[in-house]
mmCIF file of the C-alpha atoms, coordinates in Angstrom:
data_MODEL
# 
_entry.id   MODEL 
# 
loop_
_atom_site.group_PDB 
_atom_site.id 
_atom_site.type_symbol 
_atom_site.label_atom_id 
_atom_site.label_alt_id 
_atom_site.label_comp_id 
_atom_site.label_asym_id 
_atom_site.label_entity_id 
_atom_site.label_seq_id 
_atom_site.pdbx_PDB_ins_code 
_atom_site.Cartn_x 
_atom_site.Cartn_y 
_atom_site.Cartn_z 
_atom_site.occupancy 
_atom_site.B_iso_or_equiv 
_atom_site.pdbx_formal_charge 
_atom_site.auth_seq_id 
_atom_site.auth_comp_id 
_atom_site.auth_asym_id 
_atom_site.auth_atom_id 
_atom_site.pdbx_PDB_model_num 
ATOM 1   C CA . UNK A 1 1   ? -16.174 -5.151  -3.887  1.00 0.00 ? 1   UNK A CA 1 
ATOM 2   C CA . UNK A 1 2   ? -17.879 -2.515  -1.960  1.00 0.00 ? 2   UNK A CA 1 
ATOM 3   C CA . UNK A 1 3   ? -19.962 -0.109  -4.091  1.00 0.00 ? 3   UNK A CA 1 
ATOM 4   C CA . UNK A 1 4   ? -17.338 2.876   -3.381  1.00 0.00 ? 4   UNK A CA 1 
ATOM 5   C CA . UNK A 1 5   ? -14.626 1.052   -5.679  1.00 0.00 ? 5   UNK A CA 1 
ATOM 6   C CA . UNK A 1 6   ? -13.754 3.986   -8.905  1.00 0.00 ? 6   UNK A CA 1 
ATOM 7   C CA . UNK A 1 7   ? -11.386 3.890   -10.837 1.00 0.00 ? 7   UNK A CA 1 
ATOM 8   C CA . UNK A 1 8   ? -12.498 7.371   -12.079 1.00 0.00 ? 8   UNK A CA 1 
ATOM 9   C CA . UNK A 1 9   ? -11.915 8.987   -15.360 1.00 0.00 ? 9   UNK A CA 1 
ATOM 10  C CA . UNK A 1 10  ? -9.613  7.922   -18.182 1.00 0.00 ? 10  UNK A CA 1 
ATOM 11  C CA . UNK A 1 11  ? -8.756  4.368   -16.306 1.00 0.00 ? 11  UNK A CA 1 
ATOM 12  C CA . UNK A 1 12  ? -12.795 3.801   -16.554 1.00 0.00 ? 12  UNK A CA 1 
ATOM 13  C CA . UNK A 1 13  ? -12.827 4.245   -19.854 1.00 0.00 ? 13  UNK A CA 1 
ATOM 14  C CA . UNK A 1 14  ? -10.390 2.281   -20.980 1.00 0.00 ? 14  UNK A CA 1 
ATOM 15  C CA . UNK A 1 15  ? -12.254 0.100   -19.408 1.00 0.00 ? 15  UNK A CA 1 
ATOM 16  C CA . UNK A 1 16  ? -10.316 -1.150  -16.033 1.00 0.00 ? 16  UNK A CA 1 
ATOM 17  C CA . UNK A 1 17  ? -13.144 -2.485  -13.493 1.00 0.00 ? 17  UNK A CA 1 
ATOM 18  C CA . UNK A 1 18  ? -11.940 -2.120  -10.350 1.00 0.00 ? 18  UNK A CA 1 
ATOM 19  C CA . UNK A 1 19  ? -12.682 -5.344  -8.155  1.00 0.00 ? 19  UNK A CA 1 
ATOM 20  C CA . UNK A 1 20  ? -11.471 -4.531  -4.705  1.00 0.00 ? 20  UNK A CA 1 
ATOM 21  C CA . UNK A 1 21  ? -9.732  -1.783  -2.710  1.00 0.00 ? 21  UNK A CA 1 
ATOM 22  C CA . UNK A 1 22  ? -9.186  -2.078  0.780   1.00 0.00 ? 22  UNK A CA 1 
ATOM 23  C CA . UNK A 1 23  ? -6.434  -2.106  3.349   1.00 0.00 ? 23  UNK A CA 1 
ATOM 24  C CA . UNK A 1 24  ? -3.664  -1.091  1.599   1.00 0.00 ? 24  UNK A CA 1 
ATOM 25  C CA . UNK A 1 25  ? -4.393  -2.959  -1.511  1.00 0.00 ? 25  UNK A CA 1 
ATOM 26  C CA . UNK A 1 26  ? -6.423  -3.183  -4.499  1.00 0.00 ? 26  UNK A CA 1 
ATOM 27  C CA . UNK A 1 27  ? -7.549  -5.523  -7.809  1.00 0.00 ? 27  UNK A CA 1 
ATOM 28  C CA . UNK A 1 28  ? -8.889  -4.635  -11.034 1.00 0.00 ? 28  UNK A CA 1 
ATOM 29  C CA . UNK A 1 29  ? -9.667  -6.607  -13.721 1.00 0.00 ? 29  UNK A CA 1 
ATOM 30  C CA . UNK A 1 30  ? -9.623  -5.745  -17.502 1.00 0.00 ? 30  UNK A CA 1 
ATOM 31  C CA . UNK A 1 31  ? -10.343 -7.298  -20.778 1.00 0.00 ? 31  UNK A CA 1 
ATOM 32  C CA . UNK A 1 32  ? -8.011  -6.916  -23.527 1.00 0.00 ? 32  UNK A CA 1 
ATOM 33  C CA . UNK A 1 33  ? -9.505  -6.061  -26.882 1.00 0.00 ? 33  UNK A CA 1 
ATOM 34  C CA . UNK A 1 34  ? -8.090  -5.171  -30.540 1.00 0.00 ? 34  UNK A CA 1 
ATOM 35  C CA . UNK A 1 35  ? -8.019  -1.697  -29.729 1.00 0.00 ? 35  UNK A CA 1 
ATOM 36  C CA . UNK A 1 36  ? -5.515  -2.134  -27.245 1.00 0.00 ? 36  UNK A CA 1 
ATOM 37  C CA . UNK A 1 37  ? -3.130  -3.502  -29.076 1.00 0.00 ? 37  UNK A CA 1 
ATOM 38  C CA . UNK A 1 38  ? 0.025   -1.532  -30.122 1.00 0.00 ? 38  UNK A CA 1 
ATOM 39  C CA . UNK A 1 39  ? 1.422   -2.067  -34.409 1.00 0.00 ? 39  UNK A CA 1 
ATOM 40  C CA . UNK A 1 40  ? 3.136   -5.576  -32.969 1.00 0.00 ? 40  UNK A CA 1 
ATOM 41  C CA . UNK A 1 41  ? -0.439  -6.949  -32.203 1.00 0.00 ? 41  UNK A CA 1 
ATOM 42  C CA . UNK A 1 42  ? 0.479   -7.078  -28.299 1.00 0.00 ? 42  UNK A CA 1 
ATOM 43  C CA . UNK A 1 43  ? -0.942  -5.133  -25.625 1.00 0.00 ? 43  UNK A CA 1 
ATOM 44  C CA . UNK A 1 44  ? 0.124   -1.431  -25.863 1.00 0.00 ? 44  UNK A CA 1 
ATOM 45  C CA . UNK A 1 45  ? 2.757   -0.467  -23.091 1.00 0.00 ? 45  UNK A CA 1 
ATOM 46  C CA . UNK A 1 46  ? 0.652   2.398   -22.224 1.00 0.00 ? 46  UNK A CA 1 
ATOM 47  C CA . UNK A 1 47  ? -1.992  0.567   -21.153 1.00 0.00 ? 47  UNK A CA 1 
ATOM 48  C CA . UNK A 1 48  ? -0.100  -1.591  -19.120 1.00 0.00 ? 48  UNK A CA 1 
ATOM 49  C CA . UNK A 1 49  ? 1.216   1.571   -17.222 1.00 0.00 ? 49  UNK A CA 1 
ATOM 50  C CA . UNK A 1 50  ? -2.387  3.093   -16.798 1.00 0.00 ? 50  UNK A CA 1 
ATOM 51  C CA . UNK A 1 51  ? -3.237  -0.159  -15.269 1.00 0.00 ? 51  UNK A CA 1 
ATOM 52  C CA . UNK A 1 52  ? -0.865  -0.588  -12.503 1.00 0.00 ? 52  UNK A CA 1 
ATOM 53  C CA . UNK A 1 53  ? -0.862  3.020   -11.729 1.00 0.00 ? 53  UNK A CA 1 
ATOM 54  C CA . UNK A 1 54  ? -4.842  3.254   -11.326 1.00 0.00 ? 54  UNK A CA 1 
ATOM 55  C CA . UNK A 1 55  ? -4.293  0.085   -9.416  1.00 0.00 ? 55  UNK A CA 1 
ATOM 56  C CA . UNK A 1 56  ? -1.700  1.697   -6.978  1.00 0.00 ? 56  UNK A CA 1 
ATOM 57  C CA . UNK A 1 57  ? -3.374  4.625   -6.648  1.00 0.00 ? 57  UNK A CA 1 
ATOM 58  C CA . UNK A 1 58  ? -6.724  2.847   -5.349  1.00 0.00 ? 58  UNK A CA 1 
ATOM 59  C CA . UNK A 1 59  ? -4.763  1.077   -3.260  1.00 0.00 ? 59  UNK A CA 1 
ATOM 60  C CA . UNK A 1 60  ? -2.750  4.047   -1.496  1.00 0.00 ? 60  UNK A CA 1 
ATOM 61  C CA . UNK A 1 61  ? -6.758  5.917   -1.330  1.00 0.00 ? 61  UNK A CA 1 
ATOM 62  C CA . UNK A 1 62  ? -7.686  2.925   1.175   1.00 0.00 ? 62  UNK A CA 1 
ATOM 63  C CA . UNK A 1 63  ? -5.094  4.678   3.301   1.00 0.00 ? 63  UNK A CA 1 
ATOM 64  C CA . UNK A 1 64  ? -5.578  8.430   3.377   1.00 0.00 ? 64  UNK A CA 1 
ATOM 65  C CA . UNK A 1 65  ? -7.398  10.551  4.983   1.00 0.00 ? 65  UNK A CA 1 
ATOM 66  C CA . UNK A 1 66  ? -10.123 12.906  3.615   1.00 0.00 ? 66  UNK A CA 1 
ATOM 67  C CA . UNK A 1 67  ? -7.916  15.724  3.136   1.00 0.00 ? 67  UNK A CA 1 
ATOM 68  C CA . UNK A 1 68  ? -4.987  13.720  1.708   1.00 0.00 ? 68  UNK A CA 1 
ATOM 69  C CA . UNK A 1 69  ? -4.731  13.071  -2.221  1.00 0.00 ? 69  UNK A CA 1 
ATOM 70  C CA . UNK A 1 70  ? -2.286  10.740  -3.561  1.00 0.00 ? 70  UNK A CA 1 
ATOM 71  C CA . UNK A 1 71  ? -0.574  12.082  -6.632  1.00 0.00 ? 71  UNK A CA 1 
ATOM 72  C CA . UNK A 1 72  ? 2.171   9.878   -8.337  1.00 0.00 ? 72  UNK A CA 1 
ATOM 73  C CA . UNK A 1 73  ? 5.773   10.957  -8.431  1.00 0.00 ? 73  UNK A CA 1 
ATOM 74  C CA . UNK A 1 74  ? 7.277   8.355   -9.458  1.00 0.00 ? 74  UNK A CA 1 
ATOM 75  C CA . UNK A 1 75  ? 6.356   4.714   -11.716 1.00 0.00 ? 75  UNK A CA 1 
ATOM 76  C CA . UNK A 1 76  ? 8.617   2.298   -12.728 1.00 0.00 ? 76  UNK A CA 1 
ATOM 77  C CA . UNK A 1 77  ? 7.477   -0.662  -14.949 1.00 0.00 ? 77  UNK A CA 1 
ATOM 78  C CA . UNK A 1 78  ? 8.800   -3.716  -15.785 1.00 0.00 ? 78  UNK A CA 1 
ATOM 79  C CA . UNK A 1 79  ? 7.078   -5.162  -18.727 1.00 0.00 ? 79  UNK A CA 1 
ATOM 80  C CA . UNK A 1 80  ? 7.957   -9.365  -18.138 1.00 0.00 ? 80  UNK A CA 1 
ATOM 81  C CA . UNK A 1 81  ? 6.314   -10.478 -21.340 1.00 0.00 ? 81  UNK A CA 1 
ATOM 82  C CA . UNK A 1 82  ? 3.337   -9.489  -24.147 1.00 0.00 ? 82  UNK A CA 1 
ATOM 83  C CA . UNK A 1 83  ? 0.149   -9.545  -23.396 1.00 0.00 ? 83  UNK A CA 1 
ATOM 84  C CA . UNK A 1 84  ? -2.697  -10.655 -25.361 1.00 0.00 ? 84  UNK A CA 1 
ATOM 85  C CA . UNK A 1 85  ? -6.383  -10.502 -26.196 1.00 0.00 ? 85  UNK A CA 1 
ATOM 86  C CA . UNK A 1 86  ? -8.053  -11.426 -23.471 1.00 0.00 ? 86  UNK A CA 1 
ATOM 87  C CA . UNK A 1 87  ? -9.099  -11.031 -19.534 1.00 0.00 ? 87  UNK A CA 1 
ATOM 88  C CA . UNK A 1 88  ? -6.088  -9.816  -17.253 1.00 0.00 ? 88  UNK A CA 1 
ATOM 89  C CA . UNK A 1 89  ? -5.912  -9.147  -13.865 1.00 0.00 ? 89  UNK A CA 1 
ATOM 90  C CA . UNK A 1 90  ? -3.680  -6.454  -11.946 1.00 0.00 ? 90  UNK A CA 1 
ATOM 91  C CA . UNK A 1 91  ? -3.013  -6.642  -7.879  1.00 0.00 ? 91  UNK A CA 1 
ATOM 92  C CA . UNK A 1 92  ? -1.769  -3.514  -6.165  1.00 0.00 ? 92  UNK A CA 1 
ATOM 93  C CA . UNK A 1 93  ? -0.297  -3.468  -2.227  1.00 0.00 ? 93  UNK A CA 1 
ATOM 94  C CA . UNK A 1 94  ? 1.342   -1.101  -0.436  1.00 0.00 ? 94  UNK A CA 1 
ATOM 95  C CA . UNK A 1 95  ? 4.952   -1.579  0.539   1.00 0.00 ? 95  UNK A CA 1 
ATOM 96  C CA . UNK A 1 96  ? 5.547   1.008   2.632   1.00 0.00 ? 96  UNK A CA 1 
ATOM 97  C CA . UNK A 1 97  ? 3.157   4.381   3.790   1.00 0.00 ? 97  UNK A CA 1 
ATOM 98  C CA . UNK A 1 98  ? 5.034   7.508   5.483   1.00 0.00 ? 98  UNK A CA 1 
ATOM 99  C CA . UNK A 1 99  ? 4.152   11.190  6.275   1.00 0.00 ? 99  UNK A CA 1 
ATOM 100 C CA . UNK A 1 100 ? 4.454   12.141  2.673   1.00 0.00 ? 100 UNK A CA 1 
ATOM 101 C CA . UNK A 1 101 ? 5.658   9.424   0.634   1.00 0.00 ? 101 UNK A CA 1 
ATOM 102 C CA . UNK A 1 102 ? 3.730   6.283   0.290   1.00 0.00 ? 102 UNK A CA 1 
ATOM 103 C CA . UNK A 1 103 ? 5.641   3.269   -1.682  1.00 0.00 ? 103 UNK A CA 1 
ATOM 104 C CA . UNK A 1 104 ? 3.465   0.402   -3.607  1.00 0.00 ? 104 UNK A CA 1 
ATOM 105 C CA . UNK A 1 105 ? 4.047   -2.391  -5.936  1.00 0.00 ? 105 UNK A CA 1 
ATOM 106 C CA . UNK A 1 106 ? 1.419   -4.071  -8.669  1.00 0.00 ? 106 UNK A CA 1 
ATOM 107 C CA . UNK A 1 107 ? 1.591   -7.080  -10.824 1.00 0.00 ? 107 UNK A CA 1 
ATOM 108 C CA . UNK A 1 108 ? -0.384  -7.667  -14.042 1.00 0.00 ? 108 UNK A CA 1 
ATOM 109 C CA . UNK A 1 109 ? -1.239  -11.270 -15.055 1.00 0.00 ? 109 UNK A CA 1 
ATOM 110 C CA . UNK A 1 110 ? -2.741  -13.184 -17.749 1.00 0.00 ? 110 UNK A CA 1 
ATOM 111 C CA . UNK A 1 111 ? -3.579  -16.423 -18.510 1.00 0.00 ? 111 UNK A CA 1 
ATOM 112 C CA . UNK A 1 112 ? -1.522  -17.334 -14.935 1.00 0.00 ? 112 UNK A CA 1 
ATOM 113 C CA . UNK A 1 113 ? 1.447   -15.861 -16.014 1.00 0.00 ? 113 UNK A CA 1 
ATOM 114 C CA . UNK A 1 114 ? 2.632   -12.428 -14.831 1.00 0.00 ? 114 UNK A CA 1 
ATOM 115 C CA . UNK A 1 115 ? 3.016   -9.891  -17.764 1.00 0.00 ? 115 UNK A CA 1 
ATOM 116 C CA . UNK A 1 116 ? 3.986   -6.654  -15.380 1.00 0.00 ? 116 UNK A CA 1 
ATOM 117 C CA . UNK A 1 117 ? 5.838   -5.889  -12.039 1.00 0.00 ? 117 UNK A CA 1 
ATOM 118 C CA . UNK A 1 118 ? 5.685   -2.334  -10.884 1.00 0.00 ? 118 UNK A CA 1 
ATOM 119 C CA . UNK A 1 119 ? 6.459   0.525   -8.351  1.00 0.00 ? 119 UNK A CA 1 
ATOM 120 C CA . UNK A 1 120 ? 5.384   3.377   -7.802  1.00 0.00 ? 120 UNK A CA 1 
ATOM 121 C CA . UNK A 1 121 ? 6.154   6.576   -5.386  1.00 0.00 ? 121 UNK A CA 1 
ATOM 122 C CA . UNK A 1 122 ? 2.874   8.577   -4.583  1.00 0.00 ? 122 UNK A CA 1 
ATOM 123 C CA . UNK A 1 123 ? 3.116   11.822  -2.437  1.00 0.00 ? 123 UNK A CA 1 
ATOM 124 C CA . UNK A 1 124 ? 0.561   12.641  -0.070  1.00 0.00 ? 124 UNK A CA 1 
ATOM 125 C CA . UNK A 1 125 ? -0.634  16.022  -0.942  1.00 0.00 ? 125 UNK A CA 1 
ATOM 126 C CA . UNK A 1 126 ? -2.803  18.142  1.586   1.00 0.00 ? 126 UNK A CA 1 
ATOM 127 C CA . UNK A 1 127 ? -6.420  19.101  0.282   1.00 0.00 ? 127 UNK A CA 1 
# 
């Protein structure tokens, strides 16, 4: 991980530690505690969301320019199964980068099994 690698803000302190971000992709890890668990006892969907998207965004950042600042317009998650106390992992690549769209995908896993898939539209916005 280079020394650069922020998640910034809310994702931070949640407590997401980002691992990696560089060409196009991204990894963060996270630990799962009791206060991240939703009335069911299973990791709150809203985390899960905050995760991938903090992960895509990193990973579209690797790609910009000084002046460009992703901005998401669009996330869709698929939650696979529950997570759990516990360390999880979440991988973020771009799929496709254009003027002013930029197109990535993100996986969350635990335990070796993958919890999340997700995609996400970011536009490019001009400083």
């Amino acid at each position: 991980m280079t020394d650069d690698v922020a998640t910034g803000g809310f994702a931070e302190r949640l407590g997401a530690r980002p691992e990696a971000a560089e060409d196009g992709s991204a990894r963060i890890s996270f630990e799962v505690t009791e206060e991240h668990l939703n009335p069911a006892g299973t990791l709150h969907g809203g985390v899960l969301a905050t995760l991938v998207d903090t992960a895509m965004g990193l990973a579209v950042r690797t790609t910009t320019d000084d002046g460009e600042v992703p901005a998401t317009s669009q996330l869709t998650v698929t939650y696979l199964r529950p997570g759990k106390p516990g360390p999880l992992q979440v991988t973020a690549r771009l799929r496709t980068r254009g003027e002013h769209l930029t197109v990535c995908e993100a996986d969350v896993e635990q335990d070796g099994k993958e919890l999340v898939h997700a995609v996400a539209t970011f536009a490019l916005l001009q400083r």
